[in-house]
C-alpha positions in Angstrom: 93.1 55.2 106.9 93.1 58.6 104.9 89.5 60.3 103.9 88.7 60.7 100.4 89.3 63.8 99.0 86.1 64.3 97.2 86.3 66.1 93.3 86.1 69.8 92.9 83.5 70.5 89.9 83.6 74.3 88.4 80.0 75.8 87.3 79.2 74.2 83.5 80.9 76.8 81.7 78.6 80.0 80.0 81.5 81.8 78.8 84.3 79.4 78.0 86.4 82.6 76.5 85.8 84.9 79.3 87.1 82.3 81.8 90.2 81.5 79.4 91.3 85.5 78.9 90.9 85.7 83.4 93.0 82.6 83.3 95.3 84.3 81.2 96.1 87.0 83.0 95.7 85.9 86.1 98.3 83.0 85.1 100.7 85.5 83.5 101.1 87.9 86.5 101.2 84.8 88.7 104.2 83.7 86.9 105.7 86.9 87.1 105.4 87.2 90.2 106.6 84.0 91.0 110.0 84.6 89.8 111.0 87.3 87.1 109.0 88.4 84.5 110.0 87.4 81.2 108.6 87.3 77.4 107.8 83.3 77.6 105.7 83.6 80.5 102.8 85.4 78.2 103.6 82.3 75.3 102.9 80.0 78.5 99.8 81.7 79.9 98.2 81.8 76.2 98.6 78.0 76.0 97.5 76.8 79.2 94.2 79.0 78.7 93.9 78.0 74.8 94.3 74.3 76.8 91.7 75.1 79.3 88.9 77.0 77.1 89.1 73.7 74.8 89.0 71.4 77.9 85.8 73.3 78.9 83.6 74.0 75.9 84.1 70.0 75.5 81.8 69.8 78.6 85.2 69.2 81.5 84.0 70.8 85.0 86.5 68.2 87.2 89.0 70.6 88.6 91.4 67.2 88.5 90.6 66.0 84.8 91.5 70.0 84.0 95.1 70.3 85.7 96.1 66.8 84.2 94.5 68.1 80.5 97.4 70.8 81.2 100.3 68.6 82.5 99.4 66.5 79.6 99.3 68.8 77.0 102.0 71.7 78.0 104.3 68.3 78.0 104.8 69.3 74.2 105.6 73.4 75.4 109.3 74.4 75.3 110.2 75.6 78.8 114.0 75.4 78.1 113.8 79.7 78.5 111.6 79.0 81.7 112.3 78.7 85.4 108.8 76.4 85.2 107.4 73.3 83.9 104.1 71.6 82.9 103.6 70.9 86.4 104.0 74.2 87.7 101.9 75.7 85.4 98.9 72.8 86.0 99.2 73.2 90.0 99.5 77.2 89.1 96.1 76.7 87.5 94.3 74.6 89.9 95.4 76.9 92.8 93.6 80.0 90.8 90.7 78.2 90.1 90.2 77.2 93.6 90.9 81.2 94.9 88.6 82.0 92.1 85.8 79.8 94.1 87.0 80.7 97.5 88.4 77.7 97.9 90.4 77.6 101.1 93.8 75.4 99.9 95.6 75.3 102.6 96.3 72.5 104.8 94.5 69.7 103.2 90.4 71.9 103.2 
């Protein structure tokens, strides 16, 4: 039988700005790294940190509840000028977040 995994809880949130402009950026150059930069990776960056500061300063620290708050919600984004999709951009997210609290992801720890 497999183990658990248990939940990943951020800190409660002090500066729910501060963490969305880092998430911006960091999400933008991700996504132009990823692939090629283009205009609509800033457009997606903004929204998935507008997504996450919201999420936040309404008291969300699960790491989980977070990345599906972003799948849910970047459902209604236009990626048609994109090579990425909610999903992406929610598993994008999670794996900055865990970088961002040394978080080994790798492997399964």
């Amino acid at each position: 039988m497999s183990d658990v995994i248990p939940p990943i809880t951020l800190p409660p949130a002090h500066n729910p700005e501060q963490e969305g402009e880092w998430l911006r950026a960091s999400l933008q150059n991700w996504l132009n790294q990823e692939f090629i930069p283009e205009a609509v990776n800033a457009e997606i960056a903004l929204r998935a940190s507008q997504i996450f500061v919201r999420q936040r300063m309404e008291g969300e620290n699960d790491l989980g509840a977070l990345v599906i708050a972003i799948v849910t919600e970047m459902e209604m984004f236009d990626f048609s000028k994109s090579f990425f999709s909610e999903f992406a951009v929610a598993n994008a997210v999670g794996d900055l977040l865990l970088d961002s609290l040394g978080i080994d992801r790798c492997c399964g720890q």
